[in-house]
ZAMARGU-4260 file (C-alpha; in steps of 0.2 Angstrom, whole numbers, plus 5000, padded with zeros to 4 digits):
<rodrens>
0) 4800/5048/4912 | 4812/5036/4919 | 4809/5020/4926 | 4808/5019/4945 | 4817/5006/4953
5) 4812/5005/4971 | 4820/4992/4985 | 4808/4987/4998 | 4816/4981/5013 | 4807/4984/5031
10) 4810/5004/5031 | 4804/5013/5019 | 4816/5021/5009 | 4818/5037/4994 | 4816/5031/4978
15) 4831/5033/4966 | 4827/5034/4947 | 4834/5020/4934 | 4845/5034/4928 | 4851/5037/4946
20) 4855/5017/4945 | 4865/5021/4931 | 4874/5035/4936 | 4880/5028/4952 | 4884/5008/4943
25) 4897/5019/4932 | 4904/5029/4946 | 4907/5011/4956 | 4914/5005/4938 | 4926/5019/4934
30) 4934/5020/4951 | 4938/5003/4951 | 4943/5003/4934 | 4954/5017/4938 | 4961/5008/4954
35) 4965/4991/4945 | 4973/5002/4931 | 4985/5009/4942 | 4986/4991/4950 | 4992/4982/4931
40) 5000/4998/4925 | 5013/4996/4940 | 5013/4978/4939 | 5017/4978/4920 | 5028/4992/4924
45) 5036/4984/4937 | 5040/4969/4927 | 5044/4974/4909 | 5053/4991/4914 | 5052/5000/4933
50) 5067/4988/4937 | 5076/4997/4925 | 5072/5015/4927 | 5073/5016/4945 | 5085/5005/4953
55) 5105/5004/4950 | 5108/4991/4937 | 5114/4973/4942 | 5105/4956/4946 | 5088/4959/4935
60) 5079/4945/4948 | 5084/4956/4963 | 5078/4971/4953 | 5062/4965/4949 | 5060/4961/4971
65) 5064/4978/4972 | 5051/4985/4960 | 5039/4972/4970 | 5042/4981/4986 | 5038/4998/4981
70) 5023/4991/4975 | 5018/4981/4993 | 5022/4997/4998 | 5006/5005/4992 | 4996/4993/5001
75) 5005/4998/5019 | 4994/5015/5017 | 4977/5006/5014 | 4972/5001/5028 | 4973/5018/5036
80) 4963/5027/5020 | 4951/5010/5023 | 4948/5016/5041 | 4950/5034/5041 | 4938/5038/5025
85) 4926/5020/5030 | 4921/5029/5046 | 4920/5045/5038 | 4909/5040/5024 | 4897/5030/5038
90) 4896/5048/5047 | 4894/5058/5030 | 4889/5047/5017 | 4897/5038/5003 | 4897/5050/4989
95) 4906/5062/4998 | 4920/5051/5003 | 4920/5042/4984 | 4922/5060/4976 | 4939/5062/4990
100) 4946/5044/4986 | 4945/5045/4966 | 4954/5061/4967 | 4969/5055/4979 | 4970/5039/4969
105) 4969/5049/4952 | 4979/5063/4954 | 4996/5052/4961 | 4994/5036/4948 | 4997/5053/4933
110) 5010/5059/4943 | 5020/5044/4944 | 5020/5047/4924 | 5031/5062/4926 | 5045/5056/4939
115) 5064/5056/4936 | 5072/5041/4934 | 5087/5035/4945 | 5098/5039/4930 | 5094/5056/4932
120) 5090/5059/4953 | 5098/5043/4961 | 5089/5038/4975 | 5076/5052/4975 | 5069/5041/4961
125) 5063/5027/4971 | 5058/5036/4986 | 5047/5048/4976 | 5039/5033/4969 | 5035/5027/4987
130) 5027/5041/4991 | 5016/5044/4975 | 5011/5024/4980 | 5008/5028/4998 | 4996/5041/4992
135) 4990/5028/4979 | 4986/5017/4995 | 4977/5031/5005 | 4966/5033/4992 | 4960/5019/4987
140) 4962/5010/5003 | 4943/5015/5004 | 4940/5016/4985 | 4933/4997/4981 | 4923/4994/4997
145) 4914/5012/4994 | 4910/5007/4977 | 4904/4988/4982 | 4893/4997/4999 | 4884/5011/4984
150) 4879/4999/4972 | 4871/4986/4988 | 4864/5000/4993 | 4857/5006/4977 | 4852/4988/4969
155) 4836/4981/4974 | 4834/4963/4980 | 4836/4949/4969 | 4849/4959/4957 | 4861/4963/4968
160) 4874/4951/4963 | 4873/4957/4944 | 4873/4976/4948 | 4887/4973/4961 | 4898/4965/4949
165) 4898/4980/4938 | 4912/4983/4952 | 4920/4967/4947 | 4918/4974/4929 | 4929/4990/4933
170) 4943/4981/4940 | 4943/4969/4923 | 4942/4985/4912 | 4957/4992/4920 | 4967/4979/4920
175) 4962/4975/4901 | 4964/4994/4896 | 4983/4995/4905 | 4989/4977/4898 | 4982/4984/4880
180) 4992/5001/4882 | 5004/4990/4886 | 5004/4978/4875 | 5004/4992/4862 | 5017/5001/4867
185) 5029/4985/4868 | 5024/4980/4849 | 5026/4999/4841 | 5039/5005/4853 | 5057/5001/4853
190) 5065/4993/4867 | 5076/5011/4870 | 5059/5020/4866 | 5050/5011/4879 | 5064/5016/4891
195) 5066/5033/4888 | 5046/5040/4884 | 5036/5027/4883 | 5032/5021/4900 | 5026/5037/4906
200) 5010/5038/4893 | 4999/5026/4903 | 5002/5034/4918 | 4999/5053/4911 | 4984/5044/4901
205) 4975/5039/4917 | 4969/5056/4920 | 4956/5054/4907 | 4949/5042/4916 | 4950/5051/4933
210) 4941/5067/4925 | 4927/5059/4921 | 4925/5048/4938 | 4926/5065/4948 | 4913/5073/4934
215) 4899/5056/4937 | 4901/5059/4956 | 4896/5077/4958 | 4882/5072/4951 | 4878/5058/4959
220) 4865/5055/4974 | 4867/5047/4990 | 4860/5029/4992 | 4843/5026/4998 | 4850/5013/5012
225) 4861/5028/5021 | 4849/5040/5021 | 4836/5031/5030 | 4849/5022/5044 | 4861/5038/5043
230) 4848/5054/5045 | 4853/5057/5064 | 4872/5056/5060 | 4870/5066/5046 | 4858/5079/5055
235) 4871/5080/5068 | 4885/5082/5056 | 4876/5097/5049 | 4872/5105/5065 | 4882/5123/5067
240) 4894/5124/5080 | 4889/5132/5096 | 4893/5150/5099 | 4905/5156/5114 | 4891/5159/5130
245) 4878/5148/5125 | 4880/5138/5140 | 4891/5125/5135 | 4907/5132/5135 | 4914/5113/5133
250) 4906/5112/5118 | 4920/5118/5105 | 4919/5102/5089 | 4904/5098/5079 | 4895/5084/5088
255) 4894/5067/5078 | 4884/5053/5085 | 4893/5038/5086 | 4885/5020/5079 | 4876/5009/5094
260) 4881/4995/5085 | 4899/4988/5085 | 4906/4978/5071 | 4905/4961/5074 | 4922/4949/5077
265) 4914/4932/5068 | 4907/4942/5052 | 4926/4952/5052 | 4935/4937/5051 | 4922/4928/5038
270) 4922/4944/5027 | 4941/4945/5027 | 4945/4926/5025 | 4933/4929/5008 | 4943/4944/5002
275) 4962/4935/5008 | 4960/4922/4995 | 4954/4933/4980 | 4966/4946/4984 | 4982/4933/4987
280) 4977/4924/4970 | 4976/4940/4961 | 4994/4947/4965 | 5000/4927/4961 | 4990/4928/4945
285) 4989/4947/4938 | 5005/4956/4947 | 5019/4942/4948 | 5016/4929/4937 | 5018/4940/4922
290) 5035/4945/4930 | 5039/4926/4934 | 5032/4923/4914 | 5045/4934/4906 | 5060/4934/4920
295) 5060/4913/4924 | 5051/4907/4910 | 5057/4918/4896 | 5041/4923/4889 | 5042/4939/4876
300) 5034/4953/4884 | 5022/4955/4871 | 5016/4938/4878 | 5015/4943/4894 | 5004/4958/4891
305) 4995/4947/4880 | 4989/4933/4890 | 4981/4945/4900 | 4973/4954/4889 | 4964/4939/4885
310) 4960/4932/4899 | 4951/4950/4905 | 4940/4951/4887 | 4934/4933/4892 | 4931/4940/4910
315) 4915/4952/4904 | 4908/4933/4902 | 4912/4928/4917 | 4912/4940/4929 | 4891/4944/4928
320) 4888/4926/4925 | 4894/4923/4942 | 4885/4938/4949 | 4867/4930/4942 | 4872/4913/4947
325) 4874/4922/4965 | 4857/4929/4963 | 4849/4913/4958 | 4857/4900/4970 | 4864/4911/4983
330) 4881/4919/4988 | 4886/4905/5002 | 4882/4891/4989 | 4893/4898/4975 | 4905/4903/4982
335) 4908/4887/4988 | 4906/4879/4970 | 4918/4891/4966 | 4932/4889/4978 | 4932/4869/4976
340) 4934/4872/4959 | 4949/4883/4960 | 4955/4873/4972 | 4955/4857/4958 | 4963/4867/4943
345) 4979/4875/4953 | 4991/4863/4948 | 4984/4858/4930 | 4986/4875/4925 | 5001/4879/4931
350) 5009/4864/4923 | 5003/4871/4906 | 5010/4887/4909 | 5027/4880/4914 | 5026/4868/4899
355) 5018/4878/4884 | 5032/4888/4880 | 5034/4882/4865 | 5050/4881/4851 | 5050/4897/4845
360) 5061/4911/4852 | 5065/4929/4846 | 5081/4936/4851 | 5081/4952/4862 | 5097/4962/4870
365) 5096/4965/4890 | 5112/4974/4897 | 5123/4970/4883 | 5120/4952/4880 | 5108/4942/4868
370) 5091/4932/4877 | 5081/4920/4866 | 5062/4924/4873 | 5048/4912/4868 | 5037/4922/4857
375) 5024/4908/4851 | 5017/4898/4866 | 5005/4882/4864 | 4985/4884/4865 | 4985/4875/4881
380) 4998/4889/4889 | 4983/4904/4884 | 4968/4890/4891 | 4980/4887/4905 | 4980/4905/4913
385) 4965/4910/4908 | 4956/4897/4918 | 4967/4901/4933 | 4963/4919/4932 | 4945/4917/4929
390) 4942/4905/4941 | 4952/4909/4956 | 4952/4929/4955 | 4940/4936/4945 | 4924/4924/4949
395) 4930/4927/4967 | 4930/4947/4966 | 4911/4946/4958 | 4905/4937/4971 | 4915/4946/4986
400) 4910/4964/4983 | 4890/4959/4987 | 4894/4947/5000 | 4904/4956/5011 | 4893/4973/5010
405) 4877/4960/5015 | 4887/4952/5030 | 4889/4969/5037 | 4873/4979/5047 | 4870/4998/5041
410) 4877/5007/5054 | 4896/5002/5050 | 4896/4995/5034 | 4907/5007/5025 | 4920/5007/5040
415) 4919/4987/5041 | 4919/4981/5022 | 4935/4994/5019 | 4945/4985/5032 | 4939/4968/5029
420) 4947/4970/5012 | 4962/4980/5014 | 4969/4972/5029 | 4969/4954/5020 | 4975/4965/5007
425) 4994/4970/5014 | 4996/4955/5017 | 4993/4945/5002 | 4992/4957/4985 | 5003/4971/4993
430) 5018/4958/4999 | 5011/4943/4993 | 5021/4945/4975 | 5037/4950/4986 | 5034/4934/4995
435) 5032/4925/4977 | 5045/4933/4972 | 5058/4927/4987 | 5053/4910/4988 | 5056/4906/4968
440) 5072/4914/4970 | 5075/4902/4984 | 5069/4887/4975 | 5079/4892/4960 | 5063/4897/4947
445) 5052/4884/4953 | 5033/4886/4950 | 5028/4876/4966 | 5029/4889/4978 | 5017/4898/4969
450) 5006/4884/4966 | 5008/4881/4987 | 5004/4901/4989 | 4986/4899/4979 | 4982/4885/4988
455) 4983/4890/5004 | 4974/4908/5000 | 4959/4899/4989 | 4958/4886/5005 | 4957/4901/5018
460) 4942/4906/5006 | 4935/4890/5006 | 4934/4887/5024 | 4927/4903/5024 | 4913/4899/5012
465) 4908/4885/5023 | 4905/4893/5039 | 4896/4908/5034 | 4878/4911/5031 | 4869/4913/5018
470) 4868/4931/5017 | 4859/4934/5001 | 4844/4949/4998 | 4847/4951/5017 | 4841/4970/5023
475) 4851/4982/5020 | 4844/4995/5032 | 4847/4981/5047 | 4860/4989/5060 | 4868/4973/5066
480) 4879/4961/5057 | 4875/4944/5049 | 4886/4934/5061
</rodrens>
């Protein structure tokens, strides 16, 4: 017989089995994995070959903006799928929606795998990569805070903050599974090979992963939390459609009660000014410092794919460490630990990126001619990103998935956590890079405007942490919001 694990809040509510924990932990883990596996197999992409494959060649910094846009371009689309599937899965529940978004996001990240290149189409190649993003963006514009509100939900008090991170653990498994595909196919692939096949393996891969994400969440209940604030929506949900003559002749769509309760302005803007500064340092960090790594600084791309590699294997550490330490001292106290911190170690790291190159070089042909690529950085170059990845994105995201779904009340939590992420989203991972990318341009390969970006996302993040309240173990199945 399996272990019950119960939550007591001031409802009572259905008791879920340790094996239902488990299920629904490695359903919130696999779509995230699966999300931030497309995320760092189009970053990768985009920085060791989409600007190749699906652009004219010329200028390979203008390229590399290029493939940046296509990718903000995926992001336009998530704040839609964040409000249209966050309502919907406060009305129906959240397994239903979670077994829609894994599907959309899956099924368009294996497609990209089989698209023509603009060698072969021209500018259909590009334009078809928009779309397969935009239905990326759809998709998982609902993907993360779905997963973040069914662990709450599931966890009981006083572990929520090292269940929850689980979700923080799926976006550091895919981003450590695609730099690792990567990383392989750059040492035993040719540089023509590469071009020709083996990009597309990563992206065909992916539907492993998607298959057995769809395969946990058919089987998967819905959280305790939902059913006992949800059961009038879902009870009008389910009611059959009235018949012609019954007497309401008006009544022709299936009646759905709407939430008394409205989403609060001050928790909205507290819950999005947490998620604008981890999702701003992560495009710096994970999407275009590897590009700015191999175009500006000449890093092999075998190095580029390494570092992060690294830096996510040390993130398993780091990520539930974070999550107890939330737990045991409370989210509103770490986080702003954490964000001061980040805030210290910006510049430091930075300057042992841009100055642990090294001496040795390996020479590698690009359009004709011969570039000598750094091959064999300094210790302090790995310590350097690692710390800055660790601490200003990846501690950040562990803490943010519980806090956010605590600042919001039952009624609206879905719908209010999906947009509080996504919209700070487009404007910082899905055109932060292109920004990144324009502004080093301007200031002819400079670090500093990116060093000027992370500060001014991890302060937004700090200011945040300061005005909030604490938030932690609050009640789940309370219908109004924490500010």
């Amino acid at each position: 017989m399996s272990e019950k694990v119960s939550t007591p809040t001031k409802q009572t509510l259905a008791e879920r089995t340790t094996a239902d924990l488990v299920k629904a932990a490695m359903s919130g883990w696999l779509g995230t994995a699966l999300e931030f596996m497309d995320f760092q197999l189009y970053s990768l992409a985009a920085a060791l070959v989409f600007s190749e494959l699906f652009f004219p060649k010329g200028n390979p910094g203008i390229a590399v903006v290029s493939a940046m846009a296509i990718y903000g371009v995926g992001y336009v689309a998530r704040p839609i799928g964040a409000w249209y599937f966050g309502r919907l899965g406060d009305r129906i529940g959240r397994k239903k929606v979670l077994y829609i978004t894994i599907a959309l996001m899956g099924v368009a990240t294996t497609l990209i795998g089989f698209l023509p290149t603009y060698q072969q189409i021209g500018l259909f190649a590009p334009i078809l990569l928009v779309l397969l993003r935009l239905i990326q963006g759809f998709g998982a514009g609902a993907e993360i805070a779905g997963a973040s509100v069914m662990l709450a939900e599931y966890a009981p008090p006083r572990r929520r903050g090292i269940i929850s991170s689980l979700v923080a653990l799926g976006t550091n498994s895919g981003t450590l599974f695609a730099s690792l595909v990567w990383f392989l196919l750059v040492q035993f692939t040719s540089e023509q090979q590469l071009i020709d096949w083996g990009w597309r393996i990563p992206f065909v891969g992916s539907v492993l992963v998607m298959a057995l994400a769809v395969y946990i969440r058919l089987h998967l209940k819905e959280t305790p939390v939902f059913e006992a604030t949800q059961e009038e929506l879902l009870e009008a949900y389910d009611r059959p459609l009235p018949k012609a003559g019954d007497g309401d002749a008006h009544a022709v769509a299936k009646p759905i009660a709407k939430p008394t309760e409205r989403i609060s302005v001050k928790a909205f803007l507290a819950a999005s000014a947490l998620r604008f500064g981890q999702s701003g340092n992560s495009g710096m960090v994970q999407t275009y410092l590897v590009s700015f790594l191999a175009v500006n600084l000449l890093f092999s791309k075998a190095v580029a794919t390494q570092i992060v590699i690294y830096s996510s294997i040390l993130g398993f550490l780091t990520v539930p460490l974070v999550g107890m330490l939330g737990d045991r001292f409370g989210r509103r106290t770490v986080y702003r630990a954490i964000t001061a911190i980040g805030m210290v170690v910006i510049v430091p790291c930075f300057l042992g990126i841009v100055h642990g190159v090294g001496t040795h070089t390996v020479p590698t042909k690009v359009d004709g001619k011969i570039v000598e690529y750094f091959d064999q950085p300094a210790l302090w170059f790995y310590i350097s990103y690692i710390l800055l990845h660790n601490l200003t994105v990846l501690a950040f995201f562990s803490l943010e998935n519980i806090t956010m779904a605590e600042m919001f009340g039952g009624q609206r939590r879905y719908e209010a956590l999906a947009l509080s992420k996504e919209l700070p989203n487009l404007l910082t991972a899905g055109f932060g890079p292109l920004v990144a990318a324009w502004l080093v341009t301007l200031f002819s390969g400079s670090w500093i405007p990116l060093a000027c970006l992370m500060f001014f996302y991890t302060g937004t993040t700090l200011v945040a942490a300061l005005v909030m309240p604490e938030v932690t173990d609050r009640d789940l199945t309370e219908p109004k919001d924490a500010m």
